[in-house]
N, C-alpha and C positions, 0 to 999 in steps of 0.2 A: 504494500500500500504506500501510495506518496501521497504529498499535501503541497498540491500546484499553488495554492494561494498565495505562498510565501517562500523566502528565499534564507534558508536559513544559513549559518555561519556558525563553522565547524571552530574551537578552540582548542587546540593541544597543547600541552604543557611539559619542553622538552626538560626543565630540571626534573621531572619525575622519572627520569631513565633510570637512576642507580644515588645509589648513597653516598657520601664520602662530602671532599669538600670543595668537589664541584656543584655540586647540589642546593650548596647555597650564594651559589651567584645568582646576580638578577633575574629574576622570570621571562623567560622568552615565549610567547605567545606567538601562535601563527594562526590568522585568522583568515579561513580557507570558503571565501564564497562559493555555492554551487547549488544547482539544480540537481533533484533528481524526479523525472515526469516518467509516470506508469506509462508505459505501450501497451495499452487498453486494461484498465481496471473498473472504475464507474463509465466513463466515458470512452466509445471508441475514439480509433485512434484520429479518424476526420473530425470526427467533437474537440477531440483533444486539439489537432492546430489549428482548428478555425478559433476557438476562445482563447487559447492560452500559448500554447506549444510552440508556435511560429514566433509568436509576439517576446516569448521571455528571449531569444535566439537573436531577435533585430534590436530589443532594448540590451541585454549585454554586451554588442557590438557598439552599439552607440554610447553606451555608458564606459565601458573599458578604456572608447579613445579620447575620453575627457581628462583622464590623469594615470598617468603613468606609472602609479604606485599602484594600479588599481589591478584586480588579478581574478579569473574564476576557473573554477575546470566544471567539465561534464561528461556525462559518462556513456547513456545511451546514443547508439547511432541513429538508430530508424526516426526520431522526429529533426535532428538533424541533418541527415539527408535529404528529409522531403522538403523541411526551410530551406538548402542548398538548392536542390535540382529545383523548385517551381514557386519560391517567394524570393528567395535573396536577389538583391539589385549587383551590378557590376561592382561598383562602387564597394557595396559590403561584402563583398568576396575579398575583393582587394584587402580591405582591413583585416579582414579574417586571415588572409595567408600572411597577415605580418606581426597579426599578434600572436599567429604561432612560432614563430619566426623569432619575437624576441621573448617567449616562453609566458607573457601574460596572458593567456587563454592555452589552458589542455585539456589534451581528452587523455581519459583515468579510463581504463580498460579497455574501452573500446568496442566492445561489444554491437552486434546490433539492439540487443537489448541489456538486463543487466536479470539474467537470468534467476530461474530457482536452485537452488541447490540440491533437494531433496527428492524429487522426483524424476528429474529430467535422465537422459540417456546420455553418458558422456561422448557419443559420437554427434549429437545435437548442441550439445552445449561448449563443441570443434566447431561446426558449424556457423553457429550465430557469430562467434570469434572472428573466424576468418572473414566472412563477411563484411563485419565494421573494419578489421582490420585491411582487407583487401581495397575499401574504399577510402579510406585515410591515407593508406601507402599511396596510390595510384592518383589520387587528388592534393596532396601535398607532402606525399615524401618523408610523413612522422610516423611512428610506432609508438606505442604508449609503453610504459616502464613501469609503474605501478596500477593496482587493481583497486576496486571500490563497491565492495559487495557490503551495500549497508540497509538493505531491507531484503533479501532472502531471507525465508523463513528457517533460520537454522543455518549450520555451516558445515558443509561436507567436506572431507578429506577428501576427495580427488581435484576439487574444484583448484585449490593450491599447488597444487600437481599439474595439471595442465596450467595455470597462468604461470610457471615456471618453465615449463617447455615453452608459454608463447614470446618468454624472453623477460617478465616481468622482475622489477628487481624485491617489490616490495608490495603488501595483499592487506587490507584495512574490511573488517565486518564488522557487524556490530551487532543483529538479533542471534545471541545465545542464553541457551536458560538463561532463567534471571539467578537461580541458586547456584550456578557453575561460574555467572560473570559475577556476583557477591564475592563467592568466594577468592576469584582470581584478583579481584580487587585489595580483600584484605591479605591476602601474598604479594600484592605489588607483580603478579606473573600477565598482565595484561597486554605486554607484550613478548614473543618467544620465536623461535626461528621454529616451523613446521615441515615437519619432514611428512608430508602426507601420504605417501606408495609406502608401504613395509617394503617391496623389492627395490625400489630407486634410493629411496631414506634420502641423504646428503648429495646425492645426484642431482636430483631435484627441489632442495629444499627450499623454502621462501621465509622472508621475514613477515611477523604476522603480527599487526597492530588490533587490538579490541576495543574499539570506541566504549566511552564510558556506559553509557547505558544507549545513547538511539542518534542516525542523524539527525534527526528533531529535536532535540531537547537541550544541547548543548547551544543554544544560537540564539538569533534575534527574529520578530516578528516586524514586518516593515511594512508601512500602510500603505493600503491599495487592494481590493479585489478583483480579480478575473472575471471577465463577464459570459458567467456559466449563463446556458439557457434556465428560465423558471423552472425545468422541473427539479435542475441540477443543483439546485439553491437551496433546499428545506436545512441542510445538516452544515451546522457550524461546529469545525473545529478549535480544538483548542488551539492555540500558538503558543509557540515555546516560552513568551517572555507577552506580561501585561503590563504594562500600552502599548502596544507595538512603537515603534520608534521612527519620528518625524523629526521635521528640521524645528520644532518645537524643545523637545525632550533630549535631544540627541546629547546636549551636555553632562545633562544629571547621569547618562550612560558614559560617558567619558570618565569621568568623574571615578566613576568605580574600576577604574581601571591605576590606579594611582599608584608608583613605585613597580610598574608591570611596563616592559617592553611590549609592544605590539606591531603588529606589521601585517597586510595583505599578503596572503604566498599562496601559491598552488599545489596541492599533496605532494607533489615532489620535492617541493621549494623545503616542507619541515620534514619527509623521509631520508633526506640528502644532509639537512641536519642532526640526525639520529645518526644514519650511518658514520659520520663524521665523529661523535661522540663516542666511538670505539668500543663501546659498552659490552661487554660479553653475555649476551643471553641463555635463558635454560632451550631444553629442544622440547616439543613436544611431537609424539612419534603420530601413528596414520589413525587413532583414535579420531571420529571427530566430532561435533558440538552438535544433537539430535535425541531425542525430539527436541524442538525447540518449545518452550514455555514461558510467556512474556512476566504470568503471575499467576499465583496458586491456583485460582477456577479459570487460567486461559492456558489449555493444555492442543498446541498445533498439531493437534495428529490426525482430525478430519479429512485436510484436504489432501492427506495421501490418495485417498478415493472419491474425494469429491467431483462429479461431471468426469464417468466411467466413460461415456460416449465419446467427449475430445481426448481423452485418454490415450483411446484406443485409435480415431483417426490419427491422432497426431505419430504415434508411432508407424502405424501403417504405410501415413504419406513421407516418414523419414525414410522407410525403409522403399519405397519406389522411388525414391531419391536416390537411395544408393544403385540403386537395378540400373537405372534411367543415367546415371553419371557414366558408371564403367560399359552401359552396351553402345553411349553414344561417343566415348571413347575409342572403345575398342571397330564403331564402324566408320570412323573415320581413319584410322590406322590400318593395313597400306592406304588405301585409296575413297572415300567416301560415298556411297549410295548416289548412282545419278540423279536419283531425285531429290534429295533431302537437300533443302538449304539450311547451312551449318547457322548463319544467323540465327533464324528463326529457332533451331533445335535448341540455340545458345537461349534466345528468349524464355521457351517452356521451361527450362530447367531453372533458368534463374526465378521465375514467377514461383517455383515451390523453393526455391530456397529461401526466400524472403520469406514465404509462410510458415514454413517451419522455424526458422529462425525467431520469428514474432512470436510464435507459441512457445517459445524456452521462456519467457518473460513470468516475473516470481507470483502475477494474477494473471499466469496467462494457461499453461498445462497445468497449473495446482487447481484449476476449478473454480477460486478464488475471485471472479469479478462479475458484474452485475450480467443480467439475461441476454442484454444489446450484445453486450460486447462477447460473451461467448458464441453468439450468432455471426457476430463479427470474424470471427477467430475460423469458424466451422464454415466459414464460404469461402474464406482466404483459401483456406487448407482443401478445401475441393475443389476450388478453382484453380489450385495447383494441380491437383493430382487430376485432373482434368487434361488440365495442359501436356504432363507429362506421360499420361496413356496416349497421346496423338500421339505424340513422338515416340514416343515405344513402340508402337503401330506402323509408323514409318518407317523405322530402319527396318522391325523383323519382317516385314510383309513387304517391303521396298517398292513401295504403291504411295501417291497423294493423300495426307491425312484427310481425314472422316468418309473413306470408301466404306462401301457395302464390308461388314465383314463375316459373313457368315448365308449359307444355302439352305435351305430348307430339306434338302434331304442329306446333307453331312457337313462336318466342320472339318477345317482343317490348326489344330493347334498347334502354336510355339511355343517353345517352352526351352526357357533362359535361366541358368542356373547362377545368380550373383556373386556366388563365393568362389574363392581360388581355390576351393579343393573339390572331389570329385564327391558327388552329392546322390546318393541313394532315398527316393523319396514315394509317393502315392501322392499324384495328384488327381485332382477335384475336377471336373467339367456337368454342366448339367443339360440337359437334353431333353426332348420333348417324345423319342421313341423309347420303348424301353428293354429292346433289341438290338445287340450295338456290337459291331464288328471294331477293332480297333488295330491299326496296323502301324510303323513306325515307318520313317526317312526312305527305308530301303524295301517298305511292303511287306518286311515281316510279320505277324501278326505280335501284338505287343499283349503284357501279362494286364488283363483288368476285370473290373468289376459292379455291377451295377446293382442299384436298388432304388426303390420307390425314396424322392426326393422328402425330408422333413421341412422344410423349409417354404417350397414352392410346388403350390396341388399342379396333381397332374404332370407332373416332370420328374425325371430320375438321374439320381447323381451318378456318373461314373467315372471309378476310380480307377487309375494308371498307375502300373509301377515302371520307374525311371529311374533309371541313371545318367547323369550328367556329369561331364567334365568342369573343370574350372572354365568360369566366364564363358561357358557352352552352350549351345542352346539343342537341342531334341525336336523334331516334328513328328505329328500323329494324325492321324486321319482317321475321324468316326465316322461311319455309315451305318445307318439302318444295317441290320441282319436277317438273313431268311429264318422261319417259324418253322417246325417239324408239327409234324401232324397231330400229335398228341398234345401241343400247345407248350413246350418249351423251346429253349432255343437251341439252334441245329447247330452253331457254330458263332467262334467269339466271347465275349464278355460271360463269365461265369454269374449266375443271379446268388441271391443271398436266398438260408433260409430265417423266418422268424418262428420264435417262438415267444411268446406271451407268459406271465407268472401272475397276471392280476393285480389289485390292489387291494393291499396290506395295509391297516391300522396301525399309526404307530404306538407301541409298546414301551410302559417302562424299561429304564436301562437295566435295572434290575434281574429281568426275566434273564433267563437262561441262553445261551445261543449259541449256534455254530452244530446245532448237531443235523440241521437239513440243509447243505450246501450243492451248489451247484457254478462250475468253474469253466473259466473262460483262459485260453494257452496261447502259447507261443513259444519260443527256443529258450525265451529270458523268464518268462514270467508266467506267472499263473496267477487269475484273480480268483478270492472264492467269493460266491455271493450267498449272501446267506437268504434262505426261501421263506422262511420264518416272516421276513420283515422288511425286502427288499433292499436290503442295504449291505453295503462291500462289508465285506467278514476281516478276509485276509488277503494278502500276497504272497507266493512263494518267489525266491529268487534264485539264479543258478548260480552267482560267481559263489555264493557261500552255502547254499544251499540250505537257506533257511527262510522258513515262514513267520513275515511278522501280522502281527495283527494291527488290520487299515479298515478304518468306517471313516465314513464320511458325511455329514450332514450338513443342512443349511443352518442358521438360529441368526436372531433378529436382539439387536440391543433397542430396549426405549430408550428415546432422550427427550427432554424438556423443552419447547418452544414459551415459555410462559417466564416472564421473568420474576413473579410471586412467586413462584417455585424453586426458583435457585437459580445457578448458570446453567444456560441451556446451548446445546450445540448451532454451530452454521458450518459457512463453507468450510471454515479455518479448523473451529474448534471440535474435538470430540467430547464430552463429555456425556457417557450412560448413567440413567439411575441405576443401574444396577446389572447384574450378571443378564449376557443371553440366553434366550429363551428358544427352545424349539420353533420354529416359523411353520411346523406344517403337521398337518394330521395325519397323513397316508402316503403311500407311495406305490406307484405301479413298476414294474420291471417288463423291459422287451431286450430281448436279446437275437441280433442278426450277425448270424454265421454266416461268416464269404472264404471263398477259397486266398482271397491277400488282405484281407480285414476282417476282424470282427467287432461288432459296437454292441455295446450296454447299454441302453437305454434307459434311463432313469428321470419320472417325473415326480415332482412333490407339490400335493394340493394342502393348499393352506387350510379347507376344512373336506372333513367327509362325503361332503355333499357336490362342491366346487364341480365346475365342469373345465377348469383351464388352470393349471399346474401355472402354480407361483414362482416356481425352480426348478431346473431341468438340467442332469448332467449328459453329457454323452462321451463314454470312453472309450477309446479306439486299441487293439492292439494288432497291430503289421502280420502276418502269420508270411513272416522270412526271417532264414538263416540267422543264426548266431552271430556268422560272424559278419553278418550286416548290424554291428555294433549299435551306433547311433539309429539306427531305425527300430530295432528289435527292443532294445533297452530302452524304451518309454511306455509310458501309458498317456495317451493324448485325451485332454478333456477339453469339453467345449462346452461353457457355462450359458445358460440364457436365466435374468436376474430380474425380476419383478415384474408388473409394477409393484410398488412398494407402498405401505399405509403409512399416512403422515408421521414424519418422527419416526422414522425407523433407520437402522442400520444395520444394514444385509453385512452375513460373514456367511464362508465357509471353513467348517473345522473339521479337519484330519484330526482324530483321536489313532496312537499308535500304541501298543507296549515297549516301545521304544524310551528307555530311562536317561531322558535327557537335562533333567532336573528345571525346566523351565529356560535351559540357554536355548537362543535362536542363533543364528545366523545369516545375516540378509545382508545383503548388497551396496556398495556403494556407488551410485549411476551407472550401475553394469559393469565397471571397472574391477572392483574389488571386492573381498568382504570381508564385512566387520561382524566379531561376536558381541551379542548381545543380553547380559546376562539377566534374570528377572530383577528386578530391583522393588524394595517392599517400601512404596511409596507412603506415611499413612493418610494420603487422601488420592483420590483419581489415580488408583495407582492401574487400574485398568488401559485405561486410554496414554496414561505415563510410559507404560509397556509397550506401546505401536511404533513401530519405525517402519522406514518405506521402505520396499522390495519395487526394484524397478526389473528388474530381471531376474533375479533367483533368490531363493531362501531353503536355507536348510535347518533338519532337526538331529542328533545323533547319539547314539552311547557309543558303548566299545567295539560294537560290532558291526551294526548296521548307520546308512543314513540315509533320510529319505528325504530328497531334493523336488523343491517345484520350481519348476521354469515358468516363465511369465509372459504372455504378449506384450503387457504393458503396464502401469505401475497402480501398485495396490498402498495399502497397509496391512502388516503383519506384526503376529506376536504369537509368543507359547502361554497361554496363560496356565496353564497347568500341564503336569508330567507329561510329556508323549504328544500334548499339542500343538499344532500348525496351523493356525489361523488367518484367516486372509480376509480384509475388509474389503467386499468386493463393491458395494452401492449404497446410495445414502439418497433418502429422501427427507425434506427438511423444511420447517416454517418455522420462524420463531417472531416476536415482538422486538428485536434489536432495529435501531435505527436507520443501520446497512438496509436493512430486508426490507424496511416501511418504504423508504423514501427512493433508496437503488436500486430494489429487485436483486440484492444480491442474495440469493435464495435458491435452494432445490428443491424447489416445489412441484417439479412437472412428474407425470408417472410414467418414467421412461424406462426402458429392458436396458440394460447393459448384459453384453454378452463377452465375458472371459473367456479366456483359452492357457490353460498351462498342459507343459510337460510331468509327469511324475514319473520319477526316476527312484531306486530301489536298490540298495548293494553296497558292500561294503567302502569306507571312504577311499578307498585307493581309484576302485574303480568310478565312482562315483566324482571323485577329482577330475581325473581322466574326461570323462564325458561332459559334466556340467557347461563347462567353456565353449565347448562347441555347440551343443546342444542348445544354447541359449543364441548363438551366432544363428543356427540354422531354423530358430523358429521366428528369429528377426528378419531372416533373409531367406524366404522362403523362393521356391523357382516361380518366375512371374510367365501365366498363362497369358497367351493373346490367340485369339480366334480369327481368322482370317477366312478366304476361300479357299473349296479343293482343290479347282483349277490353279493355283498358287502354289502345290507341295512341289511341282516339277524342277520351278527355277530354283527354291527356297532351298532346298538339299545339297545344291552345289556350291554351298555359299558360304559352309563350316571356315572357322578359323581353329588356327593351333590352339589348344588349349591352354591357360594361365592355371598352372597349379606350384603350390606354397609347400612348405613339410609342416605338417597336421599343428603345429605348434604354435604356427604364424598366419593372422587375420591380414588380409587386405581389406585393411578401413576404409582407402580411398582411393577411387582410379576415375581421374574426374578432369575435363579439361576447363578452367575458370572463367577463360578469356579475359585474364588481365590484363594491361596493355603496358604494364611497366617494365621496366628494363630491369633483369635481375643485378644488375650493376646499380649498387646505390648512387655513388658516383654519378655515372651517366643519367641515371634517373633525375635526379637532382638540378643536372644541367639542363636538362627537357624540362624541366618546369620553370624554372626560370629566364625561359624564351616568354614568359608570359601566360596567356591564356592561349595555347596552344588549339587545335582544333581536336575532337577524342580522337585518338587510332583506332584503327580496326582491330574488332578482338583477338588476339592472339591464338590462332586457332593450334599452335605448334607443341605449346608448352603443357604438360601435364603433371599436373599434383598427385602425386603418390606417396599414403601412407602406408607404413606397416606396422602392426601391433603384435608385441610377443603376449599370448593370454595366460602364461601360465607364472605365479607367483616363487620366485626363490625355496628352494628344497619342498617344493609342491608335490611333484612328482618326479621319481627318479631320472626319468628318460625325456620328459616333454618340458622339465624345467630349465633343462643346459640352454647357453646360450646356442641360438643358428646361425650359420654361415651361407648365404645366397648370394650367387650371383643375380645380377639384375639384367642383366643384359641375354643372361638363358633364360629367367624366369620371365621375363617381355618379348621373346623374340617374335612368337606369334603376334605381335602390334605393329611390328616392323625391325628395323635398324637400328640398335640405341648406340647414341654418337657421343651423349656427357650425362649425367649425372650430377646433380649438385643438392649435397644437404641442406636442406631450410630450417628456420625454427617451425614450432606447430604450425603457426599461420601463414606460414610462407614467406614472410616479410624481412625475416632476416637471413642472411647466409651464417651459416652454423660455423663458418669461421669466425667470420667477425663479428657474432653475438659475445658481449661479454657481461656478465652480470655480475651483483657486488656479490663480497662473499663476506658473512658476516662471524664473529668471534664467537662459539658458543661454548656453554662446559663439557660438553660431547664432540671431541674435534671430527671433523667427519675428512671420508679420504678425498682425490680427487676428481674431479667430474670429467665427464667422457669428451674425449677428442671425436671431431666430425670424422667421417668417412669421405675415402677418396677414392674414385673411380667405382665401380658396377659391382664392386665384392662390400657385401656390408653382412656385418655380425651385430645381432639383436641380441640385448641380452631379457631376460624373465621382467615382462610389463611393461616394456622400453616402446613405444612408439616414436616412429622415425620418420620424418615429413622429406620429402625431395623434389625436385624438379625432376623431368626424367625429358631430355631432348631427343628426337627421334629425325631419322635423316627424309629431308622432304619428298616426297616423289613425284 
């Protein structure tokens, strides 16, 4: 949340650094003006620069070049860009490249926005980075050095991690507990150098400043309001300081500043001071500040799941971003599709990177801002992913976007596998026959399956099994099938069969069970279901050959919307009266047997009588091979979740015999993970328990562990022995003033439909798989339907395959079309010709990351560092001619990045030398950014 109104003034006080009798020299004050404006929170983001946003951009300009002493930084990109590109005059650009020029105006992070911490995907929150960052370099040639994460709810250890790959020298937050920053406060440890990665530690470490308590409160309130439209007006905040301060009062404020230096600077101006003060700080290692809780009845652990539906596009449209990067990459490398102009394919891709970029913003994937603006968010993001299924379309079917794509009596499917490694999967197509021949590239007949569709009457889904090489693609051809006389099918697609177990009453837990089962297999797993009561019993597993016992059910927390009642929940906060409660009275079981899948069917109606199930699981097990690892070792479930009764909040809970004593384990933006142990809060210690799970969470004793992988980001916790709990929806009205006057409320009755992995086995193997497993349910192979007259050309049009050793992600295979010179230098000089005219995008240069996934002594064999060459692992792209290490965001050359390095009681060793020429070694968690040059043709 920000407070546009006003411009508040940050005051740090560097004699607080250390003790001794420096400490009592004069007070040095740095009085650090700055904006920080939400990219859409109450207001979208066109409300936002038509009232405020544009206007504070043209008054800081104009005010700045009135006195020279005068100073501000800011942090978000996106409403400074759009004041750039389509309000600012000639004149005010001018000013603007010269008060960067002489360091009175920065930009602190740089970001396109200034994202969440706690929920976001650390491959999104690379993204918005580069973005601002891409736009700064290329428009004036600066990189920002220190960060300013000072309204994320909570503060994640990887976030300091990456703003240290992007070259930062120095990382400033301020929302942590309020009992963790109390504390820090009475130690004087307010500030520490953070080593955020367990595997990088001193690699990567940043200095990390803890604002005293908010960037709001430490500052001044200055007269004058923004002129919100009336509806936008009913709610007056507080301001930091009463009377706000005028050329009236402005002395009596002076005043109190007596025997105290002060001075205008901009966050660098007093981190550069600090660094200079040589101080030696404590380390604080890759723990990090979560949940957050501002005060005893405001506990942030709602908006882990709060608005499950942009949740879940917003991951979806990250992850056709990734698809959409490296196939539009890889078709223009040798030589580019006659038809496709690269322009334009440049345009679609940027149109969802700017949307997904906006939705990392800390009210923007947290759920967190009023109705508009989530409506706001959710047309962005599909008018991206709009954009970027043309172009998907395009290159694979190498036809004009928005053709015909499909025949009425068969389709023809592509199928694009995004990951560098070779990909064994079961894809999804759905179809209006329910006789269906299915053949691959070369005519063979291909392995699949069909059945009466759940989703859409009248239609039948059929499932393919595939394999795919890295950045490969597969084609398939369905057609109608002849019928045999008897009325099955004569040939092709195997059907399922069903069978039915009724609906079941639910039962105290008490009662007895497990002694009427009935079991669904595969090479890895066995589920039993128990008949009794329709509900999972057990698992067996093979790596150890043991059966644990797995139920699963739904249950509903009440929370309070009345504020006679107590505190009561919204977007933010969670707060239940009391333990959950069973959500359903019965449940029915269908079980479909296929020859390469089998699904459990599982509904739950909220009462006995109900005619449409409240909750619905469906779990999938693959019936292949062993040692088709990652595919055989899962159990895929696909949740559909309400609607929901006012004031409720949906879980689902894994109950295990698993003796994990209440520790969890979950995720830190998909990066890492942190253990999480129960902690005996004596108030809200329910809700004090929830931390986000953006991608995986685990439960474990000595022998087994049972892992969920995640489409997209929840809330979790163990609240008791053996449990695995996942906040999956919230539905919400309460009497706060948010909800009256902005609609910031979840009051609509909408399904949210999850999807997790569960995985089963002992921790080795379980290590082993997790990493990928969570890569390949991000990056699933993207379908596109074409015609059949199209398979002929489309098969001859294979590229070499890009494949990695199992250890190592290809985060990024993406051409940006920036137009700047990797020569700072010479970039530098091209700017300084003036207002040059833009270049053409640089269609040549490619950004390529890689990511090592597996943590220092993780696993014995998949945690060594690897040694690739880049130049065999690309060659299917073309030529590669150079090579050059970047920092994360490309902006810097990894030679000549040099960051400070600060004194600590933990001397840490030294940091890693760039890499030179096509041989690069990754070591455990290291991502590594490059240019990758290829020879023109």
């Amino acid at each position: 949340m920000g407070l546009p109104r006003w411009l508040p003034l940050l005051a740090q006080l560097v004699a607080l650094l250390s003790a001794g009798p420096r400490a009592r020299e004069p007070i040095r004050v740095f009085v650090v003006p700055h904006s920080h404006m939400d990219v859409g929170w109450l207001y979208t983001v066109q409300e936002s620069m038509r009232v405020y946003a544009a206007s504070v951009y043209t008054t800081v300009v104009r005010e700045l070049a009135l006195g020279e002493h005068r100073r501000f930084i800011a942090a978000e990109q996106e409403f400074f860009r759009l004041w750039w590109d389509r309000t600012a005059s000639r004149v005010q650009k001018l000013q603007v490249r010269e008060l960067l020029a002489q360091g009175r105006l920065e930009f602190v992070s740089g970001g396109q926005v200034m994202p969440d911490e706690a929920v976001t995907h650390f491959d999104d929150q690379i993204l918005q980075l580069t973005e601002g960052h891409g736009f700064l370099y290329e428009t004036f040639g600066i990189r920002p050095r220190v960060s300013w994460q000072v309204d994320a709810f909570g503060a994640s250890a990887t976030t300091p991690t990456l703003f240290a790959l992007a070259g930062f020298n120095a990382h400033v937050i301020s929302r942590i507990d309020y009992e963790v920053k109390n504390a820090m406060a009475d130690t004087k440890e307010m500030q520490f150098v953070w080593r955020g990665s367990r595997s990088l530690a001193e690699q990567q470490e940043i200095f990390t400043h803890v604002l005293d308590y908010s960037y709001c409160m430490e500052g001044y309130s200055w007269e004058g309001v923004a002129p919100f439209p009336a509806r936008l007006q009913s709610v007056a905040f507080v301001s930091p300081s009463d009377p706000p301060v005028t050329m009236r009062n402005i002395k009596s404020y002076l005043e109190s500043f007596t025997g105290i230096t002060a001075e205008y600077a901009t966050l660098s101006t007093y981190l550069r001071a600090v660094h200079a003060y040589n101080a030696t700080w404590h380390v604080r290692g890759h723990q990090d500040f979560l949940p957050y809780t501002s005060e005893e009845s405001q506990v942030w652990t709602g908006f882990y799941a709060s608005r499950s539906r942009l949740k879940g596009l917003a991951r979806r449209a990250s992850a056709l971003l990734h698809a959409g990067e490296s196939m539009f990459t890889r078709c223009m490398w040798p030589r580019p599709p006659r038809r496709l102009d690269p322009g334009w394919a440049l345009r679609q891709l940027r149109k969802l990177r700017w949307a997904v970029s906006e939705v990392q913003h800390h009210d923007g994937i947290t759920g967190t801002q009023a109705v508009q603006v989530r409506d706001m968010s959710m047309e962005h993001l599909s008018a991206g992913v709009r954009a970027v299924l043309r172009l998907v379309a395009a290159i694979v079917l190498d036809r004009p976007p928005d053709s015909p794509g499909s025949e009425p009596e068969g389709h023809l499917a592509a199928v694009y596998n995004p990951l560098a490694w070779p990909v064994t999967a079961l894809i999804t197509l759905t179809v209006s026959f329910p006789h269906v021949n299915v053949t691959d590239e070369s005519g063979r007949p291909a392995e699949a399956q069909v059945q009466r569709s759940k989703k859409i009457p009248d239609k039948y889904d059929v499932y393919v099994l595939t394999t795919i090489q890295g950045l490969s693609y597969r084609y398939y051809s369905i057609r109608p099938a002849e019928q045999a006389p008897d009325g099955k099918q004569a040939s092709g697609a195997s059907m399922t069969v069903t069978s039915k177990l009724g609906l079941k009453p639910r039962r105290p837990r008490t009662r007895p069970r497990g002694q009427n089962l009935v079991s669904v297999s595969n090479d890895c797993y066995t589920v039993f279901l128990d008949r009794d009561t329709n509900l999972m019993h057990s698992i067996w597993e093979r790596w150890s050959n043991r059966t644990v016992g797995v139920t699963q059910e739904f249950l509903e927390y009440p929370v309070s919307g009345t504020l006679s009642d107590g505190p009561v929940s919204d977007n933010y906060v969670f707060l239940p009266k009391g333990p959950a409660g069973p959500a359903w009275e019965a449940v029915s079981l269908e079980i479909e047997r296929g020859r390469l899948l089998t699904e459990i069917r599982q509904h739950f109606y909220r009462t006995l009588g109900a005619k449409e199930p409240t909750y619905v699981i469906y779990s999938r097990l693959a019936q292949v091979p062993a040692a088709r690892e990652l595919l055989c070792g899962r159990l895929e479930q696909e949740l559909r979740v309400g609607p929901l009764r006012m004031n409720r909040e949906a879980v689902l809970r894994t109950s295990t015999d698993l003796q994990n004593l209440q520790v969890l384990h979950s995720d830190s933006n998909a990066f890492q993970m942190q253990r999480r142990p129960y902690r005996d809060h004596p108030v809200h210690a329910i809700s004090r328990n929830y931390y986000p799970m953006v991608q995986s969470a685990y439960i474990e004793d000595s022998g087994s562990r049972l892992v969920l992988v995640s489409g997209q980001a929840h809330g979790v916790s163990s609240q008791g022995d053996g449990e695995l709990e996942v906040l999956l929806h919230r539905r919400l009205w309460n009497e706060l003033e948010l909800t009256q006057y902005f609609n910031v409320s979840l009051k609509e009755p909408s399904v949210a439909r999850p999807e997790f992995w569960l995985l089963l086995g002992p921790p080795s193997v379980t290590t082993r798989l997790r990493p990928r497993a969570g890569r390949a349910l991000q990056h699933r192979p993207v379908v596109v339907l074409g015609r059949l007259s199209e398979a002929d050309s489309l098969s001859a049009r294979q590229q070499e395959a890009v494949t990695l050793p199992p250890s190592l992600h290809l985060q990024t295979l993406s051409i940006p079309g920036w137009n700047y010179s990797s020569d700072h230098a010479e970039h530098l000089q091209y700017l300084r010709k003036g207002f040059p005219r833009k270049a053409k995008a640089d269609l040549r240069r490619v950004l390529l990351r890689l990511h090592h996934l597996y943590e220092t002594g993780e696993d014995p064999v998949l945690s060594q560092p690897v040694t690739v060459n880049l130049k065999s692992v690309l060659r299917g792209l073309g030529s590669l001619v150079a090579v050059e290490e970047r920092s994360l965001t490309g902006t810097w050359s990894a030679d000549s990045l040099r960051r400070w390095s600060w004194r600590t009681r933990t001397p840490g060793g030294a940091r890693p030398r760039a890499s030179r020429g096509p041989v690069v070694t990754i070591g455990p968690k290291e991502i590594r950014t490059f240019f990758a040059h290829f020879q023109p043709h």
